[in-house]
VEXNU-169154 format. One record per residue (C-alpha): x, y, z negated; residue number from 0. Coordinates in Angstrom, 1 decimal. Each point is the difference from the previous one (the first is absolute). Layout:
REM VEXNU-169154
<node xx="X" yy="Y" zz="Z" seq="NUM"/>
...
END
This chain:
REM VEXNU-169154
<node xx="108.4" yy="108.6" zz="-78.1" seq="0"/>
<node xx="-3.4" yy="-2.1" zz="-0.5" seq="1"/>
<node xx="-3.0" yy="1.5" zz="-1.9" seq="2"/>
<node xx="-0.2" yy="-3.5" zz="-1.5" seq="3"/>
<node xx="1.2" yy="0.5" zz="-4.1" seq="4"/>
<node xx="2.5" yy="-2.3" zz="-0.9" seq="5"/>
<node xx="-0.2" yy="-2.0" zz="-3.2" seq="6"/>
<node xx="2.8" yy="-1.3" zz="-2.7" seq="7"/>
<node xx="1.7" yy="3.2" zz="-0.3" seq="8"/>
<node xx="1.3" yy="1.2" zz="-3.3" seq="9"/>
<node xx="-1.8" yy="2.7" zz="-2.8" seq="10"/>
<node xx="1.6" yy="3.5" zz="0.5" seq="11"/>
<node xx="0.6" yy="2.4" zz="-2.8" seq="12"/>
<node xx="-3.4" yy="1.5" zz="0.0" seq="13"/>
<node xx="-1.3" yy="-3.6" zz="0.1" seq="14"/>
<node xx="1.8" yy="-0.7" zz="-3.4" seq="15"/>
<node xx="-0.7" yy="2.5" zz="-2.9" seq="16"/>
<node xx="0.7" yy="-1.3" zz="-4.1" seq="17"/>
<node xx="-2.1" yy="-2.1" zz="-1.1" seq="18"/>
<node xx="-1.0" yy="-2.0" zz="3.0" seq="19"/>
<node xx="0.4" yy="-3.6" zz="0.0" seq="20"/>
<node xx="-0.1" yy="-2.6" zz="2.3" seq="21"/>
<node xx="0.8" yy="-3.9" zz="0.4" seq="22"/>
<node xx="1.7" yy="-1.8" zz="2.6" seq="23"/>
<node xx="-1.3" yy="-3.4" zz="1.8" seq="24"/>
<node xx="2.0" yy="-3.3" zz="-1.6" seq="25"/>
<node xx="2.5" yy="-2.3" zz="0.9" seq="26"/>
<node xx="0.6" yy="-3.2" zz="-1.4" seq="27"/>
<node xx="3.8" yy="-0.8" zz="-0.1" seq="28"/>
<node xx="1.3" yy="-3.6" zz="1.2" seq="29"/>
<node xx="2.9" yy="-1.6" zz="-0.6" seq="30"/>
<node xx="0.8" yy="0.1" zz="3.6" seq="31"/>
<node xx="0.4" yy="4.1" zz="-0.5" seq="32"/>
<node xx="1.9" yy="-0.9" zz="-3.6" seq="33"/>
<node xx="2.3" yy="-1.9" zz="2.3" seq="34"/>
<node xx="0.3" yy="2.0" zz="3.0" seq="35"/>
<node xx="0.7" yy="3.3" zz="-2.7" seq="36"/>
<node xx="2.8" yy="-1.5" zz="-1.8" seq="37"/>
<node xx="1.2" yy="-1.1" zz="3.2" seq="38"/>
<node xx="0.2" yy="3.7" zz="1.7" seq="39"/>
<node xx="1.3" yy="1.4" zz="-2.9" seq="40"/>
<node xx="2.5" yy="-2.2" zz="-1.6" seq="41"/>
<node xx="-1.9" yy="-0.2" zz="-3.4" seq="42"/>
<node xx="0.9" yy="-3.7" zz="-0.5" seq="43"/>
<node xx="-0.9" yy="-0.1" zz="-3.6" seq="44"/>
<node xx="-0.8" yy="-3.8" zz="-1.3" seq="45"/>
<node xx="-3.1" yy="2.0" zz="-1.1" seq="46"/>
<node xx="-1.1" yy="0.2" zz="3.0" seq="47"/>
<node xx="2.0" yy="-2.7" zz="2.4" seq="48"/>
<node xx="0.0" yy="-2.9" zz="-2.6" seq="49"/>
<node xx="-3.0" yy="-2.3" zz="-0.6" seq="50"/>
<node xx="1.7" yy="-2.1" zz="-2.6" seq="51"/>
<node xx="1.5" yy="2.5" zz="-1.9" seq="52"/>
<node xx="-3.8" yy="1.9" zz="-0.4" seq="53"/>
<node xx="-1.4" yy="-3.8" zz="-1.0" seq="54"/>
<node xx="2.7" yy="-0.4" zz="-3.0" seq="55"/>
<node xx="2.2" yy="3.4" zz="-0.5" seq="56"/>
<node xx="-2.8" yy="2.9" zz="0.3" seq="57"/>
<node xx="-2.6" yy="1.2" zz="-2.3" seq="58"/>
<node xx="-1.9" yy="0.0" zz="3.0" seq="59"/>
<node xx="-1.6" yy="-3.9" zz="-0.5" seq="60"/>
<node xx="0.9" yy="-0.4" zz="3.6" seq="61"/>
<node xx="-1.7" yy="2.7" zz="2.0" seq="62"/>
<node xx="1.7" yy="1.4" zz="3.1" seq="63"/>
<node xx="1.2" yy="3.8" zz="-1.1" seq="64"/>
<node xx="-0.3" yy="2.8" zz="2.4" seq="65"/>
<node xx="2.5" yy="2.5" zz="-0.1" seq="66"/>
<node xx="-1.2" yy="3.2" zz="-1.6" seq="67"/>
<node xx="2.1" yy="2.0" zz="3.5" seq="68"/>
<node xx="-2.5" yy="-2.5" zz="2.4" seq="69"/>
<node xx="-3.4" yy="1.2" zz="-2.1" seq="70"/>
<node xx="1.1" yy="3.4" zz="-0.1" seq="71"/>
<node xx="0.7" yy="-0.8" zz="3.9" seq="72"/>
<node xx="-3.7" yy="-1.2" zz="0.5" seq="73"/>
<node xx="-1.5" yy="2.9" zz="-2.1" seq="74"/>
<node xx="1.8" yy="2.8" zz="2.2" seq="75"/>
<node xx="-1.1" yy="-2.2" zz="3.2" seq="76"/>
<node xx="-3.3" yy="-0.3" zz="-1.3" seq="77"/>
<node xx="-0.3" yy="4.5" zz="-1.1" seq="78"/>
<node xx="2.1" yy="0.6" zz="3.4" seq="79"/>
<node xx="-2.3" yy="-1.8" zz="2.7" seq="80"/>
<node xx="-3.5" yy="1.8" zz="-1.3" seq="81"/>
<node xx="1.8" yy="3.4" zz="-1.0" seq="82"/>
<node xx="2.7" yy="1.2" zz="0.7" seq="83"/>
<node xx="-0.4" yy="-1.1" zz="4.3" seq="84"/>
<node xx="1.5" yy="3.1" zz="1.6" seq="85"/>
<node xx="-0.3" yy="2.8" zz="-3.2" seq="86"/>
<node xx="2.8" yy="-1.6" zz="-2.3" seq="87"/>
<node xx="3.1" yy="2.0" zz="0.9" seq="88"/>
<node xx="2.1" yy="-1.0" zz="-2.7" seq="89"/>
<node xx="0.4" yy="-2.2" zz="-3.5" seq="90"/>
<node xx="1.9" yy="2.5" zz="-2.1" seq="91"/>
<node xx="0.3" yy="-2.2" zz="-3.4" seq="92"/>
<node xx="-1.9" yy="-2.5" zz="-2.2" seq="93"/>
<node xx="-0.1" yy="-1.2" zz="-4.1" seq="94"/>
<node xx="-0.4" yy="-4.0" zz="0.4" seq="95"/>
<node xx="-1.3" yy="-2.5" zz="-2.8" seq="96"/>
<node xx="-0.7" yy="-3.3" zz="0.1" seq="97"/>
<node xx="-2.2" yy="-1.1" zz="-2.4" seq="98"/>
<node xx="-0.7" yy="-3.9" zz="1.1" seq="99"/>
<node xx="1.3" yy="-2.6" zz="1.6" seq="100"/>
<node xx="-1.8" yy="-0.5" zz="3.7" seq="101"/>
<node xx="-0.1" yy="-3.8" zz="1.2" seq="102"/>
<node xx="-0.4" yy="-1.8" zz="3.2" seq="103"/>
<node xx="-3.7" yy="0.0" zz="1.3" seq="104"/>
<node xx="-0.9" yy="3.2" zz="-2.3" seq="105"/>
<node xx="-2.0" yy="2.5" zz="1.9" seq="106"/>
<node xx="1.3" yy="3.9" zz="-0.5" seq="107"/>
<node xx="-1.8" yy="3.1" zz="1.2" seq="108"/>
<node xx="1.1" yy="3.8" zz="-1.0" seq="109"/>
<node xx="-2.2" yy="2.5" zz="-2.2" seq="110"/>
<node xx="1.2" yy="3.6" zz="0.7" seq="111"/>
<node xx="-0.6" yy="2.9" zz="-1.5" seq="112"/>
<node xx="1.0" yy="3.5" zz="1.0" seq="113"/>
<node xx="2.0" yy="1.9" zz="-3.2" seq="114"/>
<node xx="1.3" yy="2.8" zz="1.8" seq="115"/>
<node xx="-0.9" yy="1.9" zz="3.4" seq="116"/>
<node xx="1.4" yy="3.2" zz="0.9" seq="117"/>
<node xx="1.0" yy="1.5" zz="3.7" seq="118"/>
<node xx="3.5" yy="0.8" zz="0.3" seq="119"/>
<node xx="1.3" yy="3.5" zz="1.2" seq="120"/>
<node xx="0.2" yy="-1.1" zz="3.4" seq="121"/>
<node xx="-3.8" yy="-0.5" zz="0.6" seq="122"/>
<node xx="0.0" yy="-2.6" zz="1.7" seq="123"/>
<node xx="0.2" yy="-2.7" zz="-2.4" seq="124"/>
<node xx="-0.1" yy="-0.5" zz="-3.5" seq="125"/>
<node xx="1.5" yy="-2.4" zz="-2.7" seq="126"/>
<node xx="-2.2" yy="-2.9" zz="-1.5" seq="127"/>
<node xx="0.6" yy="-2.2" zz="-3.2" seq="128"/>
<node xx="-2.0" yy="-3.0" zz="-0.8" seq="129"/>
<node xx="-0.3" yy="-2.0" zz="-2.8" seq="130"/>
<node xx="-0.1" yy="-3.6" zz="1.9" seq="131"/>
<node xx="-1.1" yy="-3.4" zz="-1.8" seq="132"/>
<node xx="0.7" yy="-3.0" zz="1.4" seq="133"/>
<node xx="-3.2" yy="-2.8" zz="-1.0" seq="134"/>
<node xx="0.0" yy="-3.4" zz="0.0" seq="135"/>
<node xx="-3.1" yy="-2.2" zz="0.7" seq="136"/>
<node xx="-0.7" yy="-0.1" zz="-3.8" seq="137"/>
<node xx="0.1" yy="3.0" zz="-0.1" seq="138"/>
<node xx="3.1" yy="0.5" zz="-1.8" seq="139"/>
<node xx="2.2" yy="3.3" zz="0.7" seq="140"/>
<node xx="3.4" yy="-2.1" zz="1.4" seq="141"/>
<node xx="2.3" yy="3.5" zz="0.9" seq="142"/>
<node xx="-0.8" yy="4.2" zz="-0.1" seq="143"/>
<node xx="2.1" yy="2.0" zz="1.6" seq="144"/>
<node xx="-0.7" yy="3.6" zz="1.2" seq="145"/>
<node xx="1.5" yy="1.0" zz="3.2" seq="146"/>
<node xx="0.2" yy="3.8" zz="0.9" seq="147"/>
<node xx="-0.3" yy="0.4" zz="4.2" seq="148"/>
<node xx="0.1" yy="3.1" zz="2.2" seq="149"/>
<node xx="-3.3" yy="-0.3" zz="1.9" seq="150"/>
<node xx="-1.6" yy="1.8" zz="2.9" seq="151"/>
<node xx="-2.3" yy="2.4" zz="-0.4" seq="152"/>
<node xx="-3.2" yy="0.7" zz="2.3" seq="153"/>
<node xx="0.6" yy="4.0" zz="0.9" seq="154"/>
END
């Protein structure tokens, strides 16, 4: 084992009393991601496969929708890789709402804010809820959800 601290690892329970907020980095989404997502998953929509359709069918005037599963995707991608890196232990349950559509080239980072914090009976680790906001470069709220985790504690 080196002396030499290692970086990128995830807030444990102590790290994360209520009240604290925090934001994530951003992440503009392309429509090679929009493409790559529906293809993985099967969510073949013509919102989200069909160009023609959005140009004359869609209140959309056109734009390229993301699907609100893909941005909740990024979001958790974006909260896991600068918090959760080796303290998350599990995701236990979530309320989800999307508020706004997300479109191809929009730029998304998280908000967070802790809601509730307590230690479980075990010690060792506690449970965590957040109240999540997803933001798009206008600054426009796009999805909040509020995940509840088990999360490491320090002692």
């Amino acid at each position: 084992m080196s002396d030499i601290p290692v970086v990128g690892l995830g807030f444990h329970l102590e790290d994360l009393p209520v009240g604290r907020k925090f934001r994530t980095i951003g992440r503009t989404v392309t429509e090679a991601d929009i493409t790559a997502f529906v293809g993985v998953t099967g969510m073949v929509e013509v919102l989200f496969t069909n160009l023609e359709h959005l140009r004359h069918e869609s209140a959309f005037e056109g734009k390229r929708l993301v699907p609100a599963a893909l941005v909740y995707s990024f979001a958790e991608g974006l909260v896991m890789q600068s918090t959760l890196q080796g303290t998350g232990m599990a995701f236990l349950s979530m309320e989800f709402t999307v508020q706004k559509p997300t479109f191809a080239g929009d730029t998304l980072h998280v908000e967070c804010e802790v809601l509730e914090s307590r230690r479980t009976s075990k010690g060792d680790r506690g449970i965590v809820k957040t109240m999540n906001r997803v933001v798009n470069q206008e600054g426009a709220v796009v999805i909040t959800y509020s995940p509840t985790r088990m999360i490491k504690a320090k002692s």
